[in-house]
Rosetta silent file (secondary structure, phi, psi, omega in degrees, C-alpha in Angstrom):
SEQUENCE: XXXXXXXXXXXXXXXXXXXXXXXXXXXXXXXXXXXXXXXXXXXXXXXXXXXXXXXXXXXXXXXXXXXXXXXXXXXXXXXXXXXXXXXXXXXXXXXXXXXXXXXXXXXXXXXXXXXXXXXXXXXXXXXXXXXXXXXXXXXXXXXXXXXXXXXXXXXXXXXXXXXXXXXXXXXXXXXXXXXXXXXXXXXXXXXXXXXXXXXXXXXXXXXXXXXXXXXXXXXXXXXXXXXXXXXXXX
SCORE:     score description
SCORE:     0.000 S_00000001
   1 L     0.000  111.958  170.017  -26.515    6.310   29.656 S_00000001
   2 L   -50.496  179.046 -167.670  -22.986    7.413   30.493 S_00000001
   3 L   -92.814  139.941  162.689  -19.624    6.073   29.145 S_00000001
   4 L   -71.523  153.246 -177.737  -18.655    3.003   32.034 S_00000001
   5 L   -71.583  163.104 -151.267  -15.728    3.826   33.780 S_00000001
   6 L   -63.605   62.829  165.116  -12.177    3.406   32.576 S_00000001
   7 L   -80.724  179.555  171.804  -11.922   -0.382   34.784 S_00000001
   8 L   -36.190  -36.908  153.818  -10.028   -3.351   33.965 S_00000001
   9 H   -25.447  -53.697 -151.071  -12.705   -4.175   30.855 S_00000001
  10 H   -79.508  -36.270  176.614  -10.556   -1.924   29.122 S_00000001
  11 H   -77.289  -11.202  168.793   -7.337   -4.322   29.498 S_00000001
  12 H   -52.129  -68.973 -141.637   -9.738   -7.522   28.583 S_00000001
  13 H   -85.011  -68.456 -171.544  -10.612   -5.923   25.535 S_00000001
  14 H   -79.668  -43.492 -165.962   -7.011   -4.239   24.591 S_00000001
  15 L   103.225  163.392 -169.629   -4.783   -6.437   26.231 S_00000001
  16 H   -70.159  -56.221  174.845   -2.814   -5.104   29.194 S_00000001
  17 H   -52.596  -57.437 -166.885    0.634   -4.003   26.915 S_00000001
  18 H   -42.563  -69.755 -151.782   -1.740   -2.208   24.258 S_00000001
  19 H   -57.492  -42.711 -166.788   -3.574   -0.290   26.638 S_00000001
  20 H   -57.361  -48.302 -160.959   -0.056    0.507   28.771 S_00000001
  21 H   -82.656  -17.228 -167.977    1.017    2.603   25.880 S_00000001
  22 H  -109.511    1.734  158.905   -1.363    5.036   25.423 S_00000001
  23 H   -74.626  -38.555 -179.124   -2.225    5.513   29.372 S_00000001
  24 L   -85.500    3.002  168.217    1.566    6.375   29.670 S_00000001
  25 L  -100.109  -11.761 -174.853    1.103    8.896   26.506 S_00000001
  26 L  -119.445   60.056  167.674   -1.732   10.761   28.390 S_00000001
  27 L    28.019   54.252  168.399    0.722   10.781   31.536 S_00000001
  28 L   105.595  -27.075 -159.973   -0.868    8.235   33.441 S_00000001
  29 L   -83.464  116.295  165.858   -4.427    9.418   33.117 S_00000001
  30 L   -76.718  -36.961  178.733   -6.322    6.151   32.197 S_00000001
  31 L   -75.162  -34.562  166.122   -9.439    7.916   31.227 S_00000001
  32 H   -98.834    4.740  161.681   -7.564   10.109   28.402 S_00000001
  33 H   -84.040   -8.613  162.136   -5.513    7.020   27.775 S_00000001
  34 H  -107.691   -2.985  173.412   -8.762    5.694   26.355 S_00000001
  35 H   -75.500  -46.416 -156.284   -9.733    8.987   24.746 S_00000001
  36 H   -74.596  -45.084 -158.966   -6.239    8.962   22.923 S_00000001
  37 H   -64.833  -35.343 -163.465   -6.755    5.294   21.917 S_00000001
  38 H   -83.827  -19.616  154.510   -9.887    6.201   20.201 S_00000001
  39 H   -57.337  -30.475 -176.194   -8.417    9.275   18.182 S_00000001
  40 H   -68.889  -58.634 -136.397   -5.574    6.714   17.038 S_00000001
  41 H   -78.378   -4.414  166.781   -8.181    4.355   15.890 S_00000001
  42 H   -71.711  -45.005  176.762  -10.007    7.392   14.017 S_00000001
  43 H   -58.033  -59.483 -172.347   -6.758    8.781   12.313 S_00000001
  44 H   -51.674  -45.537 -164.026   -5.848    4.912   11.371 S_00000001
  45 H   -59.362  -45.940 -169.662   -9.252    4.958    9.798 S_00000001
  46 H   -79.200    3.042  146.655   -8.942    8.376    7.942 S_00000001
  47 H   -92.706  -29.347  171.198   -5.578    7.342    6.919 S_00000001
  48 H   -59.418  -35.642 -174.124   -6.641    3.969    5.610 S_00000001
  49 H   -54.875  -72.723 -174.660   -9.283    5.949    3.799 S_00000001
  50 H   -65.067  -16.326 -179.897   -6.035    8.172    1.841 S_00000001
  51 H   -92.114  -34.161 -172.701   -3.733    5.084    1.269 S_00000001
  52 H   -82.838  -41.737  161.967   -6.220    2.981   -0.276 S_00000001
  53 H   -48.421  -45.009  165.527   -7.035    5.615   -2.644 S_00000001
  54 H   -78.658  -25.672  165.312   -3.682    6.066   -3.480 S_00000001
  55 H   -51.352  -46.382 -178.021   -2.700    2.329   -3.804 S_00000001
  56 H   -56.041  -51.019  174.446   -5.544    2.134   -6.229 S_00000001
  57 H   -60.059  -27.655 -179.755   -4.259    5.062   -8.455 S_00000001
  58 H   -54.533  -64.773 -154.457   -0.681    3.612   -8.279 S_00000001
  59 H   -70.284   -6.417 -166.518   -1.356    0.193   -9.418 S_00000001
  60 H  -101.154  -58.744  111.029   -4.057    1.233  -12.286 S_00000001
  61 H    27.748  -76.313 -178.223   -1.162    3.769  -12.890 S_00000001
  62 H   -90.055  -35.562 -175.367    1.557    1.140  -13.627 S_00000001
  63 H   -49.529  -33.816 -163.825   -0.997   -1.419  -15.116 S_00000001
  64 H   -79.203  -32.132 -173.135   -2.092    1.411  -18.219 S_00000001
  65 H   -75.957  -28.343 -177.994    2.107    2.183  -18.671 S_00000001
  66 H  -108.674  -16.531  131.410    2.791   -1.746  -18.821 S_00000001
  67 H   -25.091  -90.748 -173.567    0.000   -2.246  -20.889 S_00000001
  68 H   -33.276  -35.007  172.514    1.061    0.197  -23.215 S_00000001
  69 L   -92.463    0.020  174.917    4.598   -1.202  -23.705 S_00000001
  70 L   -76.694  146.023 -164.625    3.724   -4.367  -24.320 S_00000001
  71 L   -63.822  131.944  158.600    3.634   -5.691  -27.893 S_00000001
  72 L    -2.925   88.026  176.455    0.879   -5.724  -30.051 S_00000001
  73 L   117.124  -35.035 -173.713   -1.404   -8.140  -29.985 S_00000001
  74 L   -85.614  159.904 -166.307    0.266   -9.946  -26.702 S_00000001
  75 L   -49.839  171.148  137.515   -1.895  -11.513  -23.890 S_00000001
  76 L   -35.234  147.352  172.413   -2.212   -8.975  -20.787 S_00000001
  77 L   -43.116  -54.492 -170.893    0.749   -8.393  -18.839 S_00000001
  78 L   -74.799  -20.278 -179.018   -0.184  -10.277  -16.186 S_00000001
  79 L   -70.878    6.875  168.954   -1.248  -13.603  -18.172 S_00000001
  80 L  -150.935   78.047  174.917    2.902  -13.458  -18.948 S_00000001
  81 L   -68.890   14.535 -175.898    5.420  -12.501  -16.096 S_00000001
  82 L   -88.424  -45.343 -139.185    8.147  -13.117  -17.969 S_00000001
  83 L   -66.842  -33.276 -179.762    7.614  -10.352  -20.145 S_00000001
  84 L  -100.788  -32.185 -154.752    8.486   -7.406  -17.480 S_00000001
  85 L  -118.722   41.550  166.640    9.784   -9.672  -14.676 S_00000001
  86 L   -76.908  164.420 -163.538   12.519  -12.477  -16.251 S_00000001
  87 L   -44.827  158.390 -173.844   14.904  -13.744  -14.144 S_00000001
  88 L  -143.483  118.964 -150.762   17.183  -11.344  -12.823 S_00000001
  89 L  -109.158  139.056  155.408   19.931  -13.153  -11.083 S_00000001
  90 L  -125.528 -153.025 -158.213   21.863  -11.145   -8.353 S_00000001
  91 L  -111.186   15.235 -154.901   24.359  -12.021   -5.564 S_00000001
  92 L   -21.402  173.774 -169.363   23.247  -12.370   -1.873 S_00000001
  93 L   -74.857  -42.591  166.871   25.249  -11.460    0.627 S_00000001
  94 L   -81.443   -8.119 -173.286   26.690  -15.149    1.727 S_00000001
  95 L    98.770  -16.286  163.120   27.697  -15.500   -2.222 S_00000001
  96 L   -68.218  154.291 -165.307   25.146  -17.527   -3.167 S_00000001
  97 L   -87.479  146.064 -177.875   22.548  -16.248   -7.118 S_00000001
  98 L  -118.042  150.120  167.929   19.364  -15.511   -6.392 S_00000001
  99 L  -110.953  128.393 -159.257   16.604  -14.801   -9.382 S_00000001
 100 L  -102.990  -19.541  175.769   15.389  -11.681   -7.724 S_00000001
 101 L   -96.012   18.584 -173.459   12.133  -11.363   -9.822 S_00000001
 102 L   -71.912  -32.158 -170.564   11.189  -15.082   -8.871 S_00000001
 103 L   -75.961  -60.088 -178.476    8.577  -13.221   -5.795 S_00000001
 104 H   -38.119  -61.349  179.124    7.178  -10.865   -8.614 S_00000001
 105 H   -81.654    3.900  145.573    5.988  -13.767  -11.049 S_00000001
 106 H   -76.776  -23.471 -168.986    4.704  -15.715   -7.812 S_00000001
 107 H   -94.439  -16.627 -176.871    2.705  -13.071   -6.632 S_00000001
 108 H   -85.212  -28.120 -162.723    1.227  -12.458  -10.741 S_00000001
 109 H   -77.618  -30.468 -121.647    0.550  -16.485  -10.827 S_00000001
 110 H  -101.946  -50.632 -163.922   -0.912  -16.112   -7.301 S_00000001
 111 H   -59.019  -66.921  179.432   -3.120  -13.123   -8.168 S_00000001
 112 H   -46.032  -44.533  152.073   -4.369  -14.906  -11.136 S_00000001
 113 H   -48.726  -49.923  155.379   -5.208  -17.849   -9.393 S_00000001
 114 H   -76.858   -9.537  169.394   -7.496  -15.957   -7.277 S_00000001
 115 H   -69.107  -51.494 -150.184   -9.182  -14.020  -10.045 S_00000001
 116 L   -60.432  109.293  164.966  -10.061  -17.208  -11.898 S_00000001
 117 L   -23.498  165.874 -170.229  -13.451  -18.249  -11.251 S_00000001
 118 L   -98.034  144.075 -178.673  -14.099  -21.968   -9.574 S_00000001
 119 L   -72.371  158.731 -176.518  -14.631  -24.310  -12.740 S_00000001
 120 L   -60.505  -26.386  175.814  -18.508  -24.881  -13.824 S_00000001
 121 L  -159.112  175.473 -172.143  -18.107  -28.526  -13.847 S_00000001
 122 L   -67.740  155.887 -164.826  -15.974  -31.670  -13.366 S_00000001
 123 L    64.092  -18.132 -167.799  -13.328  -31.028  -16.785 S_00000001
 124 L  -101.874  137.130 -147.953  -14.647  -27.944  -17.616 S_00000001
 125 L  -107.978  110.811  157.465  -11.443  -25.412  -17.813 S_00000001
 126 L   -39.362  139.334  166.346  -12.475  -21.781  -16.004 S_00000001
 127 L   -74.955  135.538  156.951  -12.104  -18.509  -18.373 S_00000001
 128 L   -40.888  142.926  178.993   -9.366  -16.631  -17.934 S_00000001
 129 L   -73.607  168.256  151.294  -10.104  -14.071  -15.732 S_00000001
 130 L   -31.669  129.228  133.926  -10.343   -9.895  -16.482 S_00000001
 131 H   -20.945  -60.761  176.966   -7.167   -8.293  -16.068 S_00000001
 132 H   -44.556  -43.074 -163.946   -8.421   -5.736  -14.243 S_00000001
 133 H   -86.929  -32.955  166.160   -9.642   -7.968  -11.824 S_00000001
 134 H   -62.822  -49.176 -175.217   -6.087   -9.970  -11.533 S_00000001
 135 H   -65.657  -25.415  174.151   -4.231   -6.332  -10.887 S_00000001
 136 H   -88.742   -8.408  169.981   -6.311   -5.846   -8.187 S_00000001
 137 H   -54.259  -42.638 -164.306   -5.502   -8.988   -6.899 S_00000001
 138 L  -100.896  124.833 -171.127   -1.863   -7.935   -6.325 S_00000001
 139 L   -70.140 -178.975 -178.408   -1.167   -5.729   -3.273 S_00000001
 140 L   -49.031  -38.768  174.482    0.331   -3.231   -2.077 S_00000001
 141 L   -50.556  -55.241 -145.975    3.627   -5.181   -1.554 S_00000001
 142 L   -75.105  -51.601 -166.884    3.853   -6.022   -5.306 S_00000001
 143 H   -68.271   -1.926  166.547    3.951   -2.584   -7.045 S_00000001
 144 H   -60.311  -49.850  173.537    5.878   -1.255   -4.032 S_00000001
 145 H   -85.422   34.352  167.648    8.743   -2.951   -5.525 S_00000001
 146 H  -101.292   -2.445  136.526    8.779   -1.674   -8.909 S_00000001
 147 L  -129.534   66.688  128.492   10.873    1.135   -8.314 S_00000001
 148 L   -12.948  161.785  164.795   13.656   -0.617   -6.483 S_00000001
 149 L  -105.894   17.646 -175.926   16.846    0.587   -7.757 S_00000001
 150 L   -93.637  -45.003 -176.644   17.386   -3.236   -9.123 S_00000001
 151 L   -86.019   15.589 -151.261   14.470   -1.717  -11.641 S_00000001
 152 H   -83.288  -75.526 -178.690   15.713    1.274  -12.596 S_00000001
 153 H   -49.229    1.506 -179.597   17.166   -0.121  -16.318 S_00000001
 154 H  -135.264  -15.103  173.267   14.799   -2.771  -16.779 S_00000001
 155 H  -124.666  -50.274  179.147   11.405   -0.843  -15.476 S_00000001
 156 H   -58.122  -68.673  167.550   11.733    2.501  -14.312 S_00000001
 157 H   -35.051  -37.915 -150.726   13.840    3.802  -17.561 S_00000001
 158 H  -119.551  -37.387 -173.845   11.936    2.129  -20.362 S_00000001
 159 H  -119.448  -71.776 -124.614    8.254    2.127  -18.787 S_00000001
 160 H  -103.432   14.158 -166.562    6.930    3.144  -15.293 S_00000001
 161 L   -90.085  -13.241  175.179    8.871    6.870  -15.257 S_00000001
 162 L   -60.852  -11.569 -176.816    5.569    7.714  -17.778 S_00000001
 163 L   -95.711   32.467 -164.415    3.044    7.406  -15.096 S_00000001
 164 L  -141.199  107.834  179.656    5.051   10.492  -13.616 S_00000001
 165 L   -23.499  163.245  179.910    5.531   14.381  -14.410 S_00000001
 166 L   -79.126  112.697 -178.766    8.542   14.834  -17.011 S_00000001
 167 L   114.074  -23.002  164.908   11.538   14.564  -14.982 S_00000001
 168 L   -65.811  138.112  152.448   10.397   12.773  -11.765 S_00000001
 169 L   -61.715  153.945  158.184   12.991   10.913  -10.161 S_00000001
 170 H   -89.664  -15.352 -171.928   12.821    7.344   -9.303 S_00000001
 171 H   -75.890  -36.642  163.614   14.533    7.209   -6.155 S_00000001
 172 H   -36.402  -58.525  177.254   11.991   10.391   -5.339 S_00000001
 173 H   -52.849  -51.021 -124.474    9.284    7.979   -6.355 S_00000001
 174 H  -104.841  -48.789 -168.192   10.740    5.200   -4.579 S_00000001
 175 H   -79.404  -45.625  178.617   11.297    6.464   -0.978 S_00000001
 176 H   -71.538   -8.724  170.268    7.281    8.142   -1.043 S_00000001
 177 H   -83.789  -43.077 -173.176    5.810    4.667   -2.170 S_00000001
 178 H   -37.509  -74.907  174.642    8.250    2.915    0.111 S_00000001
 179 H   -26.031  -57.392 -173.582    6.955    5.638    2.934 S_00000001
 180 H   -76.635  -19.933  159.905    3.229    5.129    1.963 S_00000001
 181 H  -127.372   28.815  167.597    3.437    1.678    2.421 S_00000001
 182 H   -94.012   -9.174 -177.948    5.124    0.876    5.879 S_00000001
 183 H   -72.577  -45.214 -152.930    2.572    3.532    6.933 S_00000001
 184 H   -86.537  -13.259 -132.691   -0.074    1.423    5.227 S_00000001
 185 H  -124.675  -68.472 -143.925    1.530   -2.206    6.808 S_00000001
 186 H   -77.769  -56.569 -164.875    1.478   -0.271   10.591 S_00000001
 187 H   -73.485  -26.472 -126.547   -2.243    0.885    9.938 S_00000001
 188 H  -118.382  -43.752 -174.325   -3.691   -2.351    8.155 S_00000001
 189 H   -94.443   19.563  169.084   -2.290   -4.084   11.801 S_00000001
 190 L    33.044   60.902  157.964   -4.142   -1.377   14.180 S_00000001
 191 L   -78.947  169.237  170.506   -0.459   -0.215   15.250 S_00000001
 192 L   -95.732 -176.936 -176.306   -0.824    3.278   17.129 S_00000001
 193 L  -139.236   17.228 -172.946    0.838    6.150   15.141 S_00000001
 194 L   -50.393  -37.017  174.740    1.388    7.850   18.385 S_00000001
 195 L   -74.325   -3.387 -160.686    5.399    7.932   17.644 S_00000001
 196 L  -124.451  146.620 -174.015    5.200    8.856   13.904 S_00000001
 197 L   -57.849   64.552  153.332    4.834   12.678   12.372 S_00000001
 198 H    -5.444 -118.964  -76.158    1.274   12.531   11.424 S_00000001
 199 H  -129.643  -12.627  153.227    1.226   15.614    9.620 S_00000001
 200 H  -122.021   -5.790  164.307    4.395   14.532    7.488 S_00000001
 201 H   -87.692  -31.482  142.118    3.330   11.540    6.461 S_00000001
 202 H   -59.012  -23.498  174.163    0.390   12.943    5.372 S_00000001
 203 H   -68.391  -49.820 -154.076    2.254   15.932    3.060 S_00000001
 204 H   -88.847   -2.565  160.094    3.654   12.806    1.949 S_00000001
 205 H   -77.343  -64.483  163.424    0.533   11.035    0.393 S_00000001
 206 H   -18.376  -76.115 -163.327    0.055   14.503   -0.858 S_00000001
 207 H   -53.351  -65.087 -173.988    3.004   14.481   -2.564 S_00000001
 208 H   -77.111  -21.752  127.789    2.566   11.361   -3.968 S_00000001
 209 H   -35.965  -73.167  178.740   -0.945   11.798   -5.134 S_00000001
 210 H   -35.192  -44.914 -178.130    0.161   15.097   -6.944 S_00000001
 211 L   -51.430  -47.481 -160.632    2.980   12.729   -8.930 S_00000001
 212 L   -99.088  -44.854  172.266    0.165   10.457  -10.099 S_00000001
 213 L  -144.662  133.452  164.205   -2.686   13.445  -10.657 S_00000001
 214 H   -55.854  -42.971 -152.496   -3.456   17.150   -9.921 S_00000001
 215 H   -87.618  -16.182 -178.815   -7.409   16.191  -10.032 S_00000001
 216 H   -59.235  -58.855  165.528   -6.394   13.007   -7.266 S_00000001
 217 H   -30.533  -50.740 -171.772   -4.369   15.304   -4.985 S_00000001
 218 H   -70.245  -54.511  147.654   -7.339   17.710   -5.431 S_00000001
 219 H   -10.474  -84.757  164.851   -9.877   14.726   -4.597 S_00000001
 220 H    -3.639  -76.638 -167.989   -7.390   13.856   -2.051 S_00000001
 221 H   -96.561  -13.997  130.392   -7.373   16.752    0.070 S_00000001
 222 H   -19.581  -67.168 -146.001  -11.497   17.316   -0.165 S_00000001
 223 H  -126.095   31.315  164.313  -12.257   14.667    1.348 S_00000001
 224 L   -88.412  128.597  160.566   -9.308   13.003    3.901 S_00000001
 225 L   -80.192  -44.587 -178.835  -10.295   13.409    7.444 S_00000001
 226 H    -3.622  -52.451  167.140   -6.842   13.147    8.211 S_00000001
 227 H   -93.260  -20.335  154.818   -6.277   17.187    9.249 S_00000001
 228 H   -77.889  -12.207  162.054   -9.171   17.725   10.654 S_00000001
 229 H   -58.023  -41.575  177.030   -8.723   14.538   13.134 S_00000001
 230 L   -84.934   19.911  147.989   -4.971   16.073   13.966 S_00000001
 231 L   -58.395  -50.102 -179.399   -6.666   18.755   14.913 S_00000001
 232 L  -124.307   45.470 -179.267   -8.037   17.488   17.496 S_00000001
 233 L   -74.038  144.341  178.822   -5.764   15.009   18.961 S_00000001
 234 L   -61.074    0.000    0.000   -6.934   14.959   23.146 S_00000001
C-alpha cells in the first residue's frame, strides 16, 4: 500500500500555516514539503534524545557540587532554599526592588511538592521525599539560571565553577546552557529547526557535554542520530 497523496489531509492534520512553511522551504513542491516535515520531526527527535541527556548530567552535576558545600550534617539542599538562593534584592528597570531569587525557591518548594508522596491516611504527614527525586523535579528552566551573571559571586565563584575543567569560564558556561536550552524550549514545542544551524548547535551540545565529561561527550557522540539525520536532509 502506497503513501496517499500529498491532499488537503495534510493541512487537517498540520494546520494550514504549519504546513505553509515547509512547502515554501521545498520551493513549492508539496510532496517534499511533507518529506522535509518528516526529517524535522526526526532531527527534533534525535535532538531531544542529546538535550535530555545533557540536562540530566547538568543538574546531577550542580546537585553533587551543592551538596558538597553545604554544611555538615544540614538537610538536602533542596529541603532549604534559603541556603544557596536568599533574597537577592535588585532594581528593575521602572525603579521598583525585586528579590530576584524569589522564582528559584518557588520552583524548589514546587518541585518538592511534587516529589512528596499523597498522604497514607486522613492526618497522617507524607515522608519527605528522596532528593534525588525532588532535583529531578526541577527543569530545565531552573538550573539554566544558575550561571546568570547575578550568580557569579554568590554561586558560580564559591560552588558550581567545580562541576567544570580548571579555568572554565562562566559566561562560556552560561551562553552554551543558555543555547542548549532555547534549542530544547523550540524542540519540546515541535517548532521546525528549518532556520537554525543544525550542525552548530549540535558542536554546541558537544561542547557542553565535554565541560561536564570526556566519557559523556564520548557517549554523546556514539549514539546521537543527530549527524547522520543532517546527512540526509531531502
Amino acid at each position: 500500500m502506497g503513501n496517499p497523496p500529498v491532499g488537503t489531509w495534510v493541512e487537517d492534520w498540520l494546520s494550514i500555516p504549519r504546513f505553509a512553511v515547509y512547502v515554501a522551504a521545498a520551493g513549492g513542491d508539496r510532496g517534499k514539503g511533507l518529506a522535509l516535515y518528516e526529517w524535522n520531526a526526526q532531527v527534533t527527535s534525535a535532538f531531544h534524545h542529546d538535550l535530555a541527556h545533557i540536562e540530566v548530567g547538568l543538574r546531577n552535576a550542580y546537585d553533587r557540587i551543592l551538596t558538597a558545600g553545604s554544611p555538615a550534617g544540614s538537610p538536602h539542599w533542596v529541603f532549604d532554599p534559603h541556603r544557596f538562593f536568599p533574597p537577592q534584592k535588585k532594581r528593575a528597570a521602572q525603579g521598583q526592588t525585586y528579590d530576584a531569587n524569589e522564582t528559584a525557591r518557588r520552583q524548589i518548594d514546587d518541585a518538592v511538592r511534587k516529589a512528596t508522596a499523597a498522604p497514607a491516611g486522613p492526618g497522617i504527614t507524607p515522608p519527605a521525599p528522596p532528593p534525588g527525586k525532588v532535583v529531578a523535579e526541577l527543569n530545565f528552566g531552573f538550573f539554566r539560571y544558575l550561571t546568570v551573571k547575578r550568580q557569579e559571586h554568590p554561586l558560580w565563584i564559591p560552588h558550581l565553577h567545580k562541576a567544570f575543567p580548571a579555568g572554565t569560564a562562566r559566561v562560556d558556561v552560561d551562553v552554551l546552557v543558555n543555547r542548549a536550552h532555547s534549542l530544547r524550549n523550540r524542540v519540546a514545542h515541535h517548532e521546525n529547526l528549518l532556520s537554525v544551524n543544525m550542525h552548530g548547535r549540535h558542536h554546541e551540545l558537544r561542547k557542553l557535554a565535554l565541560l561536564l565529561s570526556a566519557e559523556l561527550h564520548q557517549h554523546l557522540v556514539t549514539y546521537s542520530q543527530v549527524p547522520t539525520l543532517l546527512s540526509q536532509h531531502p
